[in-house]
C-alpha positions as CSV (number, residue, x, y, z in Angstrom):
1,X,-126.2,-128.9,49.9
2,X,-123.4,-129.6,52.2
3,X,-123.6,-133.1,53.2
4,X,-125.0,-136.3,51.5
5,X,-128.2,-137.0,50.3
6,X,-129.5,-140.6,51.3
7,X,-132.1,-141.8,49.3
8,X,-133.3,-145.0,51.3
9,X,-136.6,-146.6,49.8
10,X,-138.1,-150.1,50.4
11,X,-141.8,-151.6,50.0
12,X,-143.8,-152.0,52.7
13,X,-142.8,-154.9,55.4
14,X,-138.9,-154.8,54.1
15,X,-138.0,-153.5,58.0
16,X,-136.6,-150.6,56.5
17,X,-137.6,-148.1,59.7
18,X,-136.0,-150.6,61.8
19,X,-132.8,-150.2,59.5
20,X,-132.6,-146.5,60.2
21,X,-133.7,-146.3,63.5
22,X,-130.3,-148.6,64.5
23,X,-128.0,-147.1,61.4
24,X,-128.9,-143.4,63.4
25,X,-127.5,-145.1,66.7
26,X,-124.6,-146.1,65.1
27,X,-123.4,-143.3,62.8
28,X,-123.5,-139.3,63.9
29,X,-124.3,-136.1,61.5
30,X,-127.1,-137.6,59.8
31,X,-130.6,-136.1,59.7
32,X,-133.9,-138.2,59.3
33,X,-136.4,-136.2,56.8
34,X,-139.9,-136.6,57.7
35,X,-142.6,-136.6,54.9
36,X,-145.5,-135.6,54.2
37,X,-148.6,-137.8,53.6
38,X,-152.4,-137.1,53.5
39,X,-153.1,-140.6,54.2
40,X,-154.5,-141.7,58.3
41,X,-151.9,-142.9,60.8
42,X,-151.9,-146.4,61.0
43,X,-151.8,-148.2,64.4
44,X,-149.2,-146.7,66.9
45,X,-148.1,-143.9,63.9
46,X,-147.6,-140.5,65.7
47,X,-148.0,-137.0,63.2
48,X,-143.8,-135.6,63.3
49,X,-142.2,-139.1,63.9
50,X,-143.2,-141.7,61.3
51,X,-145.3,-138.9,58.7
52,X,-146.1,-134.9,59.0
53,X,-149.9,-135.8,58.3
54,X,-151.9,-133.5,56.6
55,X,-155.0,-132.8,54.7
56,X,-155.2,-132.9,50.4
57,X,-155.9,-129.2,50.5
58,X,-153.2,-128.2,52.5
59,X,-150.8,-131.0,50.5
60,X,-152.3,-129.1,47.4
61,X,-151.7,-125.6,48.8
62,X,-147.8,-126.8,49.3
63,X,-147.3,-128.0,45.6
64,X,-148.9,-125.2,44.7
65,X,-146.3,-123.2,46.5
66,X,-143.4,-125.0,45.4
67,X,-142.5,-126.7,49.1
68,X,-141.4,-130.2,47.9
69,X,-138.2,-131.3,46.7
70,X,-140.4,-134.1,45.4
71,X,-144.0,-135.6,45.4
72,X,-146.2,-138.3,44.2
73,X,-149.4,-139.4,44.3
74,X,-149.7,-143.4,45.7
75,X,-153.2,-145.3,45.8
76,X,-154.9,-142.7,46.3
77,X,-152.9,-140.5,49.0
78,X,-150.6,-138.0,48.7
79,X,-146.5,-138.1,49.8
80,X,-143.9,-135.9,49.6
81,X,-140.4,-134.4,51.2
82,X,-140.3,-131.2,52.4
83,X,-137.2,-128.4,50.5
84,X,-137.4,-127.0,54.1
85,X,-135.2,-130.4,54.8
86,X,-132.5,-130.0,52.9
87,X,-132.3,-126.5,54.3
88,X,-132.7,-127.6,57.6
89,X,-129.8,-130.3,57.4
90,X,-127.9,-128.3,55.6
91,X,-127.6,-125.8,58.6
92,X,-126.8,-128.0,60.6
93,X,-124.4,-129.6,58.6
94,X,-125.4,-132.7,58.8
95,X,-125.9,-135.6,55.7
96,X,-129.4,-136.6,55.1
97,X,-131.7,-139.8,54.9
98,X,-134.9,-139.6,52.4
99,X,-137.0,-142.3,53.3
100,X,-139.5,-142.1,49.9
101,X,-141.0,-144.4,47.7
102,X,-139.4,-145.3,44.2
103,X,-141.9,-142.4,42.3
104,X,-140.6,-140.0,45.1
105,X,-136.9,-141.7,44.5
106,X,-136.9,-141.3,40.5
107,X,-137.5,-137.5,40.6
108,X,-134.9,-136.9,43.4
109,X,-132.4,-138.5,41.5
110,X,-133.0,-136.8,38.2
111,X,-132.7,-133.4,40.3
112,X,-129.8,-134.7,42.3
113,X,-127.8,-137.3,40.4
114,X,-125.1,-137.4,43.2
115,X,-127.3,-138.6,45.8
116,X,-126.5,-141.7,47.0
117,X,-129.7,-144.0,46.9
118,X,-130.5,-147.3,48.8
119,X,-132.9,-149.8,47.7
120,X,-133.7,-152.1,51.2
121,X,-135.4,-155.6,49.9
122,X,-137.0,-158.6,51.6
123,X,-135.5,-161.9,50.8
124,X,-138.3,-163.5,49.0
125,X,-141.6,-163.5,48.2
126,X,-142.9,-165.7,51.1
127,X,-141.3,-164.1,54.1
128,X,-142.4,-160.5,52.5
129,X,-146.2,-161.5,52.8
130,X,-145.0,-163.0,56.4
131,X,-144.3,-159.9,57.9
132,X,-147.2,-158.0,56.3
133,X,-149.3,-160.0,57.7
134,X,-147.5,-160.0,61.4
135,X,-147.6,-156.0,60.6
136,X,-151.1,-155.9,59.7
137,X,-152.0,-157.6,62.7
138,X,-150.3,-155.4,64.8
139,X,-151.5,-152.3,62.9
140,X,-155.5,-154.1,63.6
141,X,-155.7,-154.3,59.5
142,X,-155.8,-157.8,58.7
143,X,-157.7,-156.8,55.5
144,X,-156.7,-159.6,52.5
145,X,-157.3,-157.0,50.0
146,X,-154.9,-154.8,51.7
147,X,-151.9,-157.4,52.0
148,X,-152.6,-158.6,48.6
149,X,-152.4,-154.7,47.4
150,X,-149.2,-154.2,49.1
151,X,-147.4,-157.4,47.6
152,X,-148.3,-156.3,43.9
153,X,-146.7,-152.9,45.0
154,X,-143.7,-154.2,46.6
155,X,-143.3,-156.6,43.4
156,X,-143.7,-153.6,41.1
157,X,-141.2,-151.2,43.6
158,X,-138.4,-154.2,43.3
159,X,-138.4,-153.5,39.4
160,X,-136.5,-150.1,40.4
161,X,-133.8,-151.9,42.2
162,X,-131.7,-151.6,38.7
163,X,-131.6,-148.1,39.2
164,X,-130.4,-147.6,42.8
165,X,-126.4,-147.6,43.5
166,X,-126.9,-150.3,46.1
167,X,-129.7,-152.8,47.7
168,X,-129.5,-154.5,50.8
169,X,-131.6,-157.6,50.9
170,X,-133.0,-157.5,54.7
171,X,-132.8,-161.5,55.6
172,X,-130.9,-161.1,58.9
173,X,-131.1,-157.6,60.8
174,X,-127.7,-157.3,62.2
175,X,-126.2,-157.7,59.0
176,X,-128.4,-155.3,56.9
177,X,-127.5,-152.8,59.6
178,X,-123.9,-153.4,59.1
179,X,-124.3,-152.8,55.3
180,X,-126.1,-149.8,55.5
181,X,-123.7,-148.5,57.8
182,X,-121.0,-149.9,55.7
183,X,-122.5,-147.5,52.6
184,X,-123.3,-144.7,54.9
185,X,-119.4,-144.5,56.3
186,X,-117.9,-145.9,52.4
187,X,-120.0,-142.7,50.9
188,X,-118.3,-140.7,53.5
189,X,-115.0,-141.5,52.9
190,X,-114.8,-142.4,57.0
191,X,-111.4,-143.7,58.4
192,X,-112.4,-147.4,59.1
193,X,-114.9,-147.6,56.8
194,X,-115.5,-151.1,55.2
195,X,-115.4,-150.3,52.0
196,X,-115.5,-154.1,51.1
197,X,-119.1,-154.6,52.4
198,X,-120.3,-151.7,51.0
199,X,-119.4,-152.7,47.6
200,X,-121.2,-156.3,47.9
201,X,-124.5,-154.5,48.2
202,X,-124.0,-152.3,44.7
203,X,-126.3,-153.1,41.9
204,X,-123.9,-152.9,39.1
205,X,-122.1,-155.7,40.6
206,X,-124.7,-157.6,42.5
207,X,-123.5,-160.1,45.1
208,X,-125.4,-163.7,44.6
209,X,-127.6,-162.9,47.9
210,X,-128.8,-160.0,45.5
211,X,-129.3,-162.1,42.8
212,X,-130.8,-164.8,44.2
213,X,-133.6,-162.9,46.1
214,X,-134.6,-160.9,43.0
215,X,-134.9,-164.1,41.6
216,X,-137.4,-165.3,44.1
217,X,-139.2,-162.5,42.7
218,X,-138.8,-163.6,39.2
219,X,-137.1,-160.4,38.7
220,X,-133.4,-160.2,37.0
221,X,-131.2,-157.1,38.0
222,X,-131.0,-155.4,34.2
């Protein structure tokens, strides 16, 4: 591929599509890969800008035929990202953001080991189950079962965090957007880059923001 491969993933309620959505008004030449999922739109969630959705059998038809760079199967419902992406960024010479789960994440990585992936975290426990429940709200899916499910998956995502190059822990918008950029422009060798923000948000030496909201989580970094 010509550009960079961005491999952004985040649970549920982290405000990682707010993230993007600024980092791509911010920074040119990057292309937004849309995935595939067989699961329903959920409240305002239009097919081609959040999700391509699809049916299992035409999901099923696609693995069959070799289409995804990388899938996995999540509570139930299919997800996946389309090769045709790559391809598609790659004429247009532009760098490229994944936004997949940590399943979807894993097997990118193992194909592409130079990608460059982003792990985007709340800051604890309390405000994640906060803002699923404001999302849920808004979504008209204030199911308990639901918000509990999503908090034991975002718990069990977080134990990947180890494995991504950096994590941005999403307390205060503005400044997660500035470290993603940050990466984004440090990754790219940029001319004004700030290479010493970027760094604060790598794994293998995590800043004490890092640490401490992993701990919140009762999680340690190794």
């Amino acid at each position: 591929m010509a550009g960079i491969l961005f491999i952004i993933s985040a649970p549920s309620g982290s405000g990682k599509s707010t993230i993007v959505s600024q980092l791509q008004t911010l920074v040119g030449g990057l292309d937004f890969s849309i995935s595939y999922t067989t699961r329903s739109p959920r409240g305002s969630e239009k097919n081609g800008r959040e999700y391509h959705f699809t049916t299992r059998e035409a999901f099923e038809r696609m693995i069959a035929d070799g289409d995804f760079l990388e899938w996995a199967e999540v509570f139930g419902n299919y997800y996946g990202t389309a090769l045709s992406a790559l391809e598609h960024a790659e004429r247009k010479g532009k760098d490229l953001l994944l936004d997949i789960d940590v399943k979807g994440a894993m097997q990118v990585m193992e194909k592409a080991p130079e990608a460059v992936s982003i792990f985007i975290m709340p800051p604890s426990p309390q405000v994640l189950e906060m803002r699923l429940r404001n999302r849920s709200e808004a979504e008209n899916m204030t199911v308990e079962d639901v918000i509990e499910r999503r908090l034991r998956e975002a718990r069990e995502e977080l134990n990947y965090v180890p494995k991504y190059r950096y994590a941005i822990v999403n307390d205060v918008l503005d400044v997660a957007v500035t470290e993603m950029k940050s990466i984004v422009q440090t990754e790219r060798g940029d001319e004004g880059a700030s290479v010493s923000t970027a760094e604060t948000c790598r794994t293998g030496s995590p800043s004490v923001k890092l640490q401490t909201a992993l701990g919140t989580f009762r999680l340690s970094r190794g």
